[in-house]
FIMARLO-996453 format. One line per 5 residues: number of its first residue (from 0); their letters; for each residue z, y, x of N, C-alpha, C. Coordinates in nm, 3 decimals, padded with zeros to 5 digits. Atoms other than C-alpha are relative to their C-alpha. Layout:
! residues N
NUM> a> Z/Y/X/Z/Y/X/Z/Y/X | ...
This chain:
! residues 241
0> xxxxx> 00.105/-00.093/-00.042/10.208/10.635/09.496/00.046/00.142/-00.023 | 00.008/-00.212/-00.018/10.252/11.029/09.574/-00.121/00.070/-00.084 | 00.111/-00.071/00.084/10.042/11.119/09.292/-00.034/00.152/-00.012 | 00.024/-00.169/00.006/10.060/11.441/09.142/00.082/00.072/00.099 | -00.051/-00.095/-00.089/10.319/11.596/09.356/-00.030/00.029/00.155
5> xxxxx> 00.060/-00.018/-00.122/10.114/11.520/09.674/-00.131/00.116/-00.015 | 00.104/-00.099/00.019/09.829/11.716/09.568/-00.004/00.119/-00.019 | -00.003/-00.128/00.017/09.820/12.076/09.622/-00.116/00.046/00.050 | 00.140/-00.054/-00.022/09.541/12.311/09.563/00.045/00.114/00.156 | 00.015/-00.125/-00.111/09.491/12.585/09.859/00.036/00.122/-00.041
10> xxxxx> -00.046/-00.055/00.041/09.648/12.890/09.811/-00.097/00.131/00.069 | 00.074/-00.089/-00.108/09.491/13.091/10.071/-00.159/00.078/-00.009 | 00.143/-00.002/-00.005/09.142/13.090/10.020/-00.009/00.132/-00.051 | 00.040/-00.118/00.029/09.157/13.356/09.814/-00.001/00.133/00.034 | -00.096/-00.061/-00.089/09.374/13.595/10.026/-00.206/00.041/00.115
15> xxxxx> 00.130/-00.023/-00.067/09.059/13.532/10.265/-00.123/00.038/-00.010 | 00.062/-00.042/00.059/08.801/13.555/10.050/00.001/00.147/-00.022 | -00.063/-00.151/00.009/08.941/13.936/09.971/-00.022/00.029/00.131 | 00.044/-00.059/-00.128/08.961/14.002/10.350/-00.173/00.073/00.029 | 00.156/-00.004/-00.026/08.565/13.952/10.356/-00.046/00.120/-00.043
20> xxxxx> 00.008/-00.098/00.092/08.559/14.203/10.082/00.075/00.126/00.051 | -00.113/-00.205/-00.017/08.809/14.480/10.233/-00.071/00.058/00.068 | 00.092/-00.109/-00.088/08.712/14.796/10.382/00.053/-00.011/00.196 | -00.038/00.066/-00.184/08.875/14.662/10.732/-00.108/-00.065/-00.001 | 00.104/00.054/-00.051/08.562/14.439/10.737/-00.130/00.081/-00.005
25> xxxxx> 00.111/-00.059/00.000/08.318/14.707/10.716/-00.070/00.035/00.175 | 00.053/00.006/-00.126/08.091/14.712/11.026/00.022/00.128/00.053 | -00.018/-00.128/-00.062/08.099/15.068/11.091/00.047/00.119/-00.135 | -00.045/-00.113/00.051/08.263/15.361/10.915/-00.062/00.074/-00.040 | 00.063/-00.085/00.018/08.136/15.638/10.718/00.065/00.143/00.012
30> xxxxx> -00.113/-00.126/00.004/08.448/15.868/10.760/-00.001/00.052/00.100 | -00.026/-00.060/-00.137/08.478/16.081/11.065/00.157/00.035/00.018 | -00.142/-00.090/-00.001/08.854/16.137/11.162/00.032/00.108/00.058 | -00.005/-00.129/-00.031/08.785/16.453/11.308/-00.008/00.096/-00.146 | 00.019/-00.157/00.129/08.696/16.790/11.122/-00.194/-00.060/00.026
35> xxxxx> 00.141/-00.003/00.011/08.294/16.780/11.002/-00.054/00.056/00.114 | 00.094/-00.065/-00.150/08.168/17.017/11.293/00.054/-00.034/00.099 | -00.017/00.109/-00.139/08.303/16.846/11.556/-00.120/00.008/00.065 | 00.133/00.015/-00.045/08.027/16.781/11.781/00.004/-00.179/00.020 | -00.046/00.083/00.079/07.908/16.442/11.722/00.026/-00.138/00.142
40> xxxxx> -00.031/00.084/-00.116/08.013/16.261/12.081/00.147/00.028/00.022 | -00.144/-00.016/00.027/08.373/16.391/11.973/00.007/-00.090/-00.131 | -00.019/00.073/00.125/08.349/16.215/11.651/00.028/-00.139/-00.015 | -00.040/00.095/-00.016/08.577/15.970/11.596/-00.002/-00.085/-00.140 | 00.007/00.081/00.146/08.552/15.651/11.322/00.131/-00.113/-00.005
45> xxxxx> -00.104/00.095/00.032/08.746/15.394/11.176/-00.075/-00.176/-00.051 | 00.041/00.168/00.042/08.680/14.965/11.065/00.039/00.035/-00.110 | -00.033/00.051/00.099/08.911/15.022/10.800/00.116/00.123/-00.054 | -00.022/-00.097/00.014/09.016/15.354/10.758/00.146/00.053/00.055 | -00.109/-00.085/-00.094/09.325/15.390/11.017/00.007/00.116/00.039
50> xxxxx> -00.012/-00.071/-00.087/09.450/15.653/11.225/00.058/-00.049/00.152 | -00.057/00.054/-00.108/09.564/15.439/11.513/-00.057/00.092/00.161 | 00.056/-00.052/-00.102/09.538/15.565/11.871/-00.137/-00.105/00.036 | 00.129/00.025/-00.059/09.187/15.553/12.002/-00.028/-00.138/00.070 | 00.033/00.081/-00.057/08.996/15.241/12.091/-00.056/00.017/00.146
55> xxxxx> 00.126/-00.034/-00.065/08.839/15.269/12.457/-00.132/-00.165/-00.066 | 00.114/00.062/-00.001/08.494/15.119/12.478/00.015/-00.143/-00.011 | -00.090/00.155/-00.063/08.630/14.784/12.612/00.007/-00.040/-00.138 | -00.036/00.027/00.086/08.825/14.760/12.336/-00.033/-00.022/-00.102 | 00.153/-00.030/00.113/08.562/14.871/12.054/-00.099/-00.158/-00.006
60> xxxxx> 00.064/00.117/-00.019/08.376/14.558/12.182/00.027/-00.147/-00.012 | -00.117/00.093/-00.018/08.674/14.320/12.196/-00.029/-00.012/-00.141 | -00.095/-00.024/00.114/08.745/14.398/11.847/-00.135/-00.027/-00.085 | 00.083/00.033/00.047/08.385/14.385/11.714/-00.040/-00.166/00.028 | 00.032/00.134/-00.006/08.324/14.047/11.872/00.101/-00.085/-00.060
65> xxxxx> -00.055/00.074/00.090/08.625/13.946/11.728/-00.005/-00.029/-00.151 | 00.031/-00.002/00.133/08.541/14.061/11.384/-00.110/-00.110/-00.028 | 00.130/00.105/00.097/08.211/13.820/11.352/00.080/-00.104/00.045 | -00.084/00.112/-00.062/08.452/13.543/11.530/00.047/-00.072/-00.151 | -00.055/00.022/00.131/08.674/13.568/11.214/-00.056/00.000/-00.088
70> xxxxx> 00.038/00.005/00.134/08.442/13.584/10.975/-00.069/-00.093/-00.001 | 00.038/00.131/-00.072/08.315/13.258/11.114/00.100/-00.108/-00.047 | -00.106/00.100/00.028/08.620/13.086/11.109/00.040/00.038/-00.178 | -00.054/-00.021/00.111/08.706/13.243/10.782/-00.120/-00.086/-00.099 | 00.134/00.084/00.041/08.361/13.083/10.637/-00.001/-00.130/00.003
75> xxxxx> -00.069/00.122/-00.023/08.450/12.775/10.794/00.133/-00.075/-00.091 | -00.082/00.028/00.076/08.764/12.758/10.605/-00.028/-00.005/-00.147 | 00.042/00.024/00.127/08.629/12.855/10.268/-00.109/-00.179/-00.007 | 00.097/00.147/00.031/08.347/12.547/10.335/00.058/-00.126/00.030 | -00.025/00.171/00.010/08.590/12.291/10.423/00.097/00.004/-00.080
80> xxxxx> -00.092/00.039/00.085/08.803/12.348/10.105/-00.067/-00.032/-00.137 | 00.012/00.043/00.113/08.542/12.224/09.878/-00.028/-00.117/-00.045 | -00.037/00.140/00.022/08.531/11.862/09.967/00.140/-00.044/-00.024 | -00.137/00.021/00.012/08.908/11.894/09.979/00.019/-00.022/-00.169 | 00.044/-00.001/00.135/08.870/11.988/09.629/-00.093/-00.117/-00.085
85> xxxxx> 00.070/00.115/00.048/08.589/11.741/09.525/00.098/-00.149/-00.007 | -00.047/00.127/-00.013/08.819/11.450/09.667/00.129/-00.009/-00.108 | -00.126/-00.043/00.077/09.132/11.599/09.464/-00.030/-00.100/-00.147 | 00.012/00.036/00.159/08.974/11.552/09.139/-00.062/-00.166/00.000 | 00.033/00.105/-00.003/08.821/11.246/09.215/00.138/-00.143/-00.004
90> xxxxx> -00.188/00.066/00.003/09.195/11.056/09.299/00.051/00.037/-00.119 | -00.065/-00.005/00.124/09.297/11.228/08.989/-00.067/-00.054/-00.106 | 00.044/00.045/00.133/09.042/11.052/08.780/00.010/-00.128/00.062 | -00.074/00.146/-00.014/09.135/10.701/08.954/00.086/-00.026/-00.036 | -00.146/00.004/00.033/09.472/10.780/08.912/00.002/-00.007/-00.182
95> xxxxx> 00.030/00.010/00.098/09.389/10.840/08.551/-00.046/-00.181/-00.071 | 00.043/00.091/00.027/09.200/10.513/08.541/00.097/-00.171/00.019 | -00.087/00.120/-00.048/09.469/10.282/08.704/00.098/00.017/-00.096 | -00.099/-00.026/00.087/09.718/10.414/08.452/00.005/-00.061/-00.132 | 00.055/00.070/00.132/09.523/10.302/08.178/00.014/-00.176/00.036
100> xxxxx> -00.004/00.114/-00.011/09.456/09.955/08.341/00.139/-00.058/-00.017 | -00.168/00.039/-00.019/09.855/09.937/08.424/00.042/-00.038/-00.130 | -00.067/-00.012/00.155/09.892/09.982/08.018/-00.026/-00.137/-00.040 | 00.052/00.089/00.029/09.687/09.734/07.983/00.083/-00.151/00.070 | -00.081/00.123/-00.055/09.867/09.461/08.252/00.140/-00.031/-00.073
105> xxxxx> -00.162/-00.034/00.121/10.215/09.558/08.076/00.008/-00.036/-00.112 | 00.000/00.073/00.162/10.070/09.480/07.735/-00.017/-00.168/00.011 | 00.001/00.137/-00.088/09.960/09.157/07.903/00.130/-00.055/-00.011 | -00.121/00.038/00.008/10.301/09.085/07.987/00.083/-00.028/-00.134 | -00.088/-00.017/00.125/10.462/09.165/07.687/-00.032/-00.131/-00.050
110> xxxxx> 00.064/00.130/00.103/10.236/08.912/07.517/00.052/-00.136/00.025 | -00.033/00.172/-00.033/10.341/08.633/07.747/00.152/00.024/00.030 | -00.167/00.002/00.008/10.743/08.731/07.757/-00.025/-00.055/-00.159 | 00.024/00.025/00.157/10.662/08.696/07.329/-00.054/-00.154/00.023 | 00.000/00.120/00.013/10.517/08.357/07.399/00.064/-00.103/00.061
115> xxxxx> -00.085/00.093/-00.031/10.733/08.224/07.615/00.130/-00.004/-00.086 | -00.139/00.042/00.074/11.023/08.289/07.393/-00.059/-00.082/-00.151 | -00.012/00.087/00.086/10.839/08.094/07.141/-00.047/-00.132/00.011 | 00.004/00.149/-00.076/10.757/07.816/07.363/00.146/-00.063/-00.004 | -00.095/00.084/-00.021/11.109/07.748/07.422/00.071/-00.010/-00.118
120> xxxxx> -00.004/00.078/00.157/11.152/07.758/07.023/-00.060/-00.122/-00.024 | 00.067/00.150/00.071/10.915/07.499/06.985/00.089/-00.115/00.077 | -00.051/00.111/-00.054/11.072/07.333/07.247/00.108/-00.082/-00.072 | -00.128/00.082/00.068/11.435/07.320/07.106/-00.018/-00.078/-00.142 | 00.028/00.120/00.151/11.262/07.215/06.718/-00.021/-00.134/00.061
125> xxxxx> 00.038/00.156/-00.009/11.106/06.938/06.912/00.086/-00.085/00.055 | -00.104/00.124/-00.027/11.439/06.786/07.093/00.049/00.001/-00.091 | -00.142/00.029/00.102/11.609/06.846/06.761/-00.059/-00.078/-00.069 | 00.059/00.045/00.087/11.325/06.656/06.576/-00.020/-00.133/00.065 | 00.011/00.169/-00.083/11.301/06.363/06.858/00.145/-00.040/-00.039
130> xxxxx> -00.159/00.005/00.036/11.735/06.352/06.815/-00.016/-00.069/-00.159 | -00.033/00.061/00.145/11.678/06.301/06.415/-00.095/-00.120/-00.028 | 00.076/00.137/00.007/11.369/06.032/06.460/00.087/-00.118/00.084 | -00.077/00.042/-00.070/11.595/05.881/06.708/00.127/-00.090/-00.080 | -00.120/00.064/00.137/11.907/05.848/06.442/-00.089/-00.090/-00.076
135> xxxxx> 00.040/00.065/00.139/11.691/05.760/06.171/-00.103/-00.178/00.029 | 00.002/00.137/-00.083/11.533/05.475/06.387/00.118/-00.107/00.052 | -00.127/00.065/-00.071/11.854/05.369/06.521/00.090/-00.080/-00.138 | -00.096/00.041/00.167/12.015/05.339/06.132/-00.136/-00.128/-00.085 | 00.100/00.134/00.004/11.693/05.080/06.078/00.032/-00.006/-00.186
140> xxxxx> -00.051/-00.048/00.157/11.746/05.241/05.657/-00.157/-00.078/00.002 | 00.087/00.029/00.041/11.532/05.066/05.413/00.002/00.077/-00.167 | 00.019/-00.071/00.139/11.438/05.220/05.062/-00.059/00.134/-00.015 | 00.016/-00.094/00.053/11.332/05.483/04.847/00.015/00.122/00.115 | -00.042/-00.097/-00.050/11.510/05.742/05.051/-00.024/00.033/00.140
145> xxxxx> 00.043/00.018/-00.085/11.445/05.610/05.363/-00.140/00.018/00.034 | 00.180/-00.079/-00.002/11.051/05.657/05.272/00.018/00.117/00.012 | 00.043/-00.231/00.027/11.112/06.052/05.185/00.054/00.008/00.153 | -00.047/-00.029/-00.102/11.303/06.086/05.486/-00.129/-00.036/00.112 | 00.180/00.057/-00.070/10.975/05.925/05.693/-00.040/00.059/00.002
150> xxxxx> 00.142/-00.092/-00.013/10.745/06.140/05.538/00.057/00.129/00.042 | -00.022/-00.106/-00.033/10.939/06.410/05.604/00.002/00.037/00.133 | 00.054/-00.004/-00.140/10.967/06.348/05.970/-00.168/-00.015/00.051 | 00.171/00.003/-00.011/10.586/06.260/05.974/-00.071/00.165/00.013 | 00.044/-00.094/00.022/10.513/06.594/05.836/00.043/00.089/00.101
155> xxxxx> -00.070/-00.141/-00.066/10.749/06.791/06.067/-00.098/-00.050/00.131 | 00.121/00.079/-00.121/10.529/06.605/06.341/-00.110/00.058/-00.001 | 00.184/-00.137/00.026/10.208/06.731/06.209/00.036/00.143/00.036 | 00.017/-00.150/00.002/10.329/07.070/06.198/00.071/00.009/00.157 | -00.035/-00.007/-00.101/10.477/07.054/06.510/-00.129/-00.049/00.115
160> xxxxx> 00.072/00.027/-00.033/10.175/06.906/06.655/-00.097/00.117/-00.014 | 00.076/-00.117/00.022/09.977/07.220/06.543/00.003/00.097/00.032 | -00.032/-00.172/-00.028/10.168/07.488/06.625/00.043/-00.051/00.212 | 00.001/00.045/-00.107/10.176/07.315/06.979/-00.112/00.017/00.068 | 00.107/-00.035/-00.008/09.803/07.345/07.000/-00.036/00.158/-00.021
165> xxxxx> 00.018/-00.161/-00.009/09.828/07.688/06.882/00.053/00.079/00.131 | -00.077/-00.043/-00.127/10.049/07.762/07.159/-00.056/-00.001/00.127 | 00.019/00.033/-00.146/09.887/07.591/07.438/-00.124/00.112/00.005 | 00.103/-00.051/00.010/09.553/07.811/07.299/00.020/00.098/00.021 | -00.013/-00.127/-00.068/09.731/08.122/07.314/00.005/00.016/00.159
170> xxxxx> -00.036/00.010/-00.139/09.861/08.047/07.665/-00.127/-00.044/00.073 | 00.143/00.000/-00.117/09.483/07.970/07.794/-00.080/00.126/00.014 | 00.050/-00.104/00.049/09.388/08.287/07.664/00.057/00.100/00.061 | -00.044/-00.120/-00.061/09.636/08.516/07.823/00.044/-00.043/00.107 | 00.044/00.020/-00.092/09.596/08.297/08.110/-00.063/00.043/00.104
175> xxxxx> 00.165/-00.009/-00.049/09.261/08.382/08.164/-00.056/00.143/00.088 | 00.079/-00.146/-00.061/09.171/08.641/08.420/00.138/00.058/00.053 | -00.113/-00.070/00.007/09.549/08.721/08.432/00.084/00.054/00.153 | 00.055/-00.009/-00.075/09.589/08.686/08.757/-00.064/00.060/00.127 | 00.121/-00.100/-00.055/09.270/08.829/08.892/00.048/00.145/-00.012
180> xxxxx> 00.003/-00.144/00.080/09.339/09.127/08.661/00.119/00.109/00.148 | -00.054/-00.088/-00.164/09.650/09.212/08.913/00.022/-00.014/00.110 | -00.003/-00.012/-00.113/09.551/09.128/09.203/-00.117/00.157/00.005 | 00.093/-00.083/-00.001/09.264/09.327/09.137/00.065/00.190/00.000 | -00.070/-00.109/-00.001/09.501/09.631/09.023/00.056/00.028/00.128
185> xxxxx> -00.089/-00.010/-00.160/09.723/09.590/09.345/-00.120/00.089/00.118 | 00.090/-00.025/-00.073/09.440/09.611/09.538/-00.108/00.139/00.024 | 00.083/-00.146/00.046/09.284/09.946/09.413/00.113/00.087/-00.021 | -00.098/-00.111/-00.003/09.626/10.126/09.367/00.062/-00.014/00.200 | -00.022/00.003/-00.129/09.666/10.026/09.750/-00.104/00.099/00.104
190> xxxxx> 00.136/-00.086/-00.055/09.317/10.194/09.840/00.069/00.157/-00.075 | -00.058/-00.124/00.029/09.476/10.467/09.651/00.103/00.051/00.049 | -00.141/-00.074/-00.094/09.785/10.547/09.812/-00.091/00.005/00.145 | 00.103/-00.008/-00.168/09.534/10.517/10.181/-00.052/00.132/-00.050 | 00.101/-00.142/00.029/09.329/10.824/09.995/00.132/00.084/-00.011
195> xxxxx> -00.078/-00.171/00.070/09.626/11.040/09.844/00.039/-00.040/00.190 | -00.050/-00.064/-00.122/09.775/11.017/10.208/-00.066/00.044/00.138 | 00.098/-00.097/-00.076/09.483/11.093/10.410/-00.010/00.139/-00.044 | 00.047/-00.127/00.032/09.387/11.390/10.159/00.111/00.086/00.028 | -00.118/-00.115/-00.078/09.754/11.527/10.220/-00.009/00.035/00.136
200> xxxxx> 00.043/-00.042/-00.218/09.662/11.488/10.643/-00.084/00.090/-00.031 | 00.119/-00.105/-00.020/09.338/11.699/10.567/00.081/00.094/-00.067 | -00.031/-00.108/00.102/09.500/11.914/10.278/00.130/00.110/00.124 | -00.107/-00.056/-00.110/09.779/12.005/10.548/-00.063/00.070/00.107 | 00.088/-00.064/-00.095/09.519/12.057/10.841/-00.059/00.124/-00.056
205> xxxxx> 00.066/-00.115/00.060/09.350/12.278/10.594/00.131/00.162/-00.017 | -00.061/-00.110/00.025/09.644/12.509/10.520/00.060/00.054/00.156 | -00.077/-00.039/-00.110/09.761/12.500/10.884/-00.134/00.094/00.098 | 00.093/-00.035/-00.069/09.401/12.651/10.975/-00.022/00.109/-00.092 | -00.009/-00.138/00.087/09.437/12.865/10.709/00.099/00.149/00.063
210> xxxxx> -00.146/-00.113/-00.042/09.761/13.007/10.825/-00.064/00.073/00.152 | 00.072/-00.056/-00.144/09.571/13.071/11.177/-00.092/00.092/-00.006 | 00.128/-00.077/00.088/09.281/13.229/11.036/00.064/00.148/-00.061 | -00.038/-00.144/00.009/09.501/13.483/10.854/00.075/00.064/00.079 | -00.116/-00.131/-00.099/09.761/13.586/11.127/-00.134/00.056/00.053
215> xxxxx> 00.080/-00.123/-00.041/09.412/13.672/11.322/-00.073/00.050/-00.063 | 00.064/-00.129/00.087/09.266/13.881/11.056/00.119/00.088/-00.013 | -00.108/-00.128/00.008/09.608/14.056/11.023/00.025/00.047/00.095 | -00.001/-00.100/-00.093/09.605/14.115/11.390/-00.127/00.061/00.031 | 00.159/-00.104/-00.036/09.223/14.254/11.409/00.063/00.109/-00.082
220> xxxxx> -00.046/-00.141/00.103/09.342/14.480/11.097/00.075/00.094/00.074 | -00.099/-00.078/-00.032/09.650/14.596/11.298/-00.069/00.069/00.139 | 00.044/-00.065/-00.134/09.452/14.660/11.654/-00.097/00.004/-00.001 | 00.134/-00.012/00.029/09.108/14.720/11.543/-00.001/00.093/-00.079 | -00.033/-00.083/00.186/09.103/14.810/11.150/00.076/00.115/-00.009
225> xxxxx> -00.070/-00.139/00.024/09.363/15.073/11.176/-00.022/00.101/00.130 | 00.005/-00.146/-00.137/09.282/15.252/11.540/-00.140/00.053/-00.022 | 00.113/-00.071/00.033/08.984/15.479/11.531/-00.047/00.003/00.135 | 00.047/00.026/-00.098/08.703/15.469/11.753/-00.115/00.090/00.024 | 00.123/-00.043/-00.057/08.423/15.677/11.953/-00.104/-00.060/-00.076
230> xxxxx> 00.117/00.077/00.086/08.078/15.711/11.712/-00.048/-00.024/00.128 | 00.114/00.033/-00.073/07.902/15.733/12.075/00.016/-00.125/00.073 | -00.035/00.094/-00.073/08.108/15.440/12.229/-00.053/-00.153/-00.086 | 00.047/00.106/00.081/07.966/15.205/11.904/-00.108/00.014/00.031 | 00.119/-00.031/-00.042/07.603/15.380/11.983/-00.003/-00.082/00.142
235> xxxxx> 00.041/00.073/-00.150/07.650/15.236/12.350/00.005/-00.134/-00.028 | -00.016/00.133/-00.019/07.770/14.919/12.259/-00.146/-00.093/-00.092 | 00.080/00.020/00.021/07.506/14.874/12.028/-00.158/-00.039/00.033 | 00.114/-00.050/-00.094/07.240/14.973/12.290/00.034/-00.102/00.132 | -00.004/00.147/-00.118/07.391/14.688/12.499/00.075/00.068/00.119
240> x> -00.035/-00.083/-00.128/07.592/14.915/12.753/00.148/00.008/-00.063
């Protein structure tokens, strides 16, 4: 899974955010780039405090309809980076959660690599203990010695009989669910790699609409924002003419 290094926050937003805020987005000017007495159908303004050559009318209108355009799309962009966000952290607290489970399957394991290597201990005591009942049957000994020797195989029997039962009890136990447990894991770190690589498709769409968004605010700035414009040609446009 493309965990952490798939996930990147947005860089942009803020960049845009600021735009909203600059004096290029101010609706109309308070500066005159003439001299004060001017008369005031000579009086020329600015978006964003340029000196660029003069807007005509046309243009003035172009440039205003583009301004609420962008601040549209720029709005747009801030509101679809906060499910982007919501989903982020959300994958990072699955991802969190599968990590833990994983610890957990692994310890699992461990347990049953540790009992199988003492399964196949018991095993080899018990062909070496069938091998010496075997002899000691085969030599058909009578006496004293031949009793101790008996009980002593008897006993290794019992205890071998016990720790056989212990064994099979562990092994129902870490059996149990075992399994389930990773299919169940598989199955939810699979739904997870489907999310981290969708949220990279959106997270990508998002920065590639980002990047669009700011070239046209940097070209309104450059052919709007910095040329200065007729106060009476904003008065007309205002007035619908």
């Amino acid at each position: 899974m493309r965990l952490s290094t798939a996930l990147r926050r947005g860089t942009l937003g803020a960049a845009l955010a600021a735009a909203l805020a600059s004096a290029a987005w101010a609706q109309t000017a308070s500066r005159p780039a003439g001299p004060a007495s001017a008369p005031a159908a000579d009086r020329s303004l600015t978006m964003g405090g340029g000196s660029g050559p003069l807007l005509t009318r046309d243009e003035l209108r172009a440039c205003f309809e583009r301004q609420d355009t962008i601040r549209g799309r720029i709005a747009s962009v801030e509101s679809a980076r906060v499910p982007l966000e919501r989903e982020r952290d959300a994958i990072a607290t699955e991802q969190e959660t599968l990590r833990a489970d994983r610890a957990q399957i692994e310890e699992r394991r461990r347990q049953i690599d540790a009992l199988a290597v003492r399964m196949t201990a018991y095993g080899e005591r018990v062909t070496d203990w069938n091998a010496r009942v075997k002899e000691f049957s085969d030599a058909n000994r009578r006496g004293p010695q031949a009793d101790r020797q008996r009980s002593k195989l008897n006993r290794e029997r019992e205890d071998l009989e016990k720790e056989r039962l212990a064994l099979e009890a562990e092994k129902a136990v870490l059996g149990t669910g075992g399994e389930e447990m990773i299919r169940a894991y598989n199955a939810r770190a699979t739904e997870l790699d489907a999310r981290v690589a969708a949220w990279n498709d959106r997270n990508r769409q998002w920065h590639d609409e980002s990047s669009l968004v700011e070239a046209e605010r940097k070209d309104w700035v450059n052919n709007c924002a910095n040329r200065r414009y007729r106060e009476d040609d904003e008065i007309a446009i205002k007035r619908g003419r």
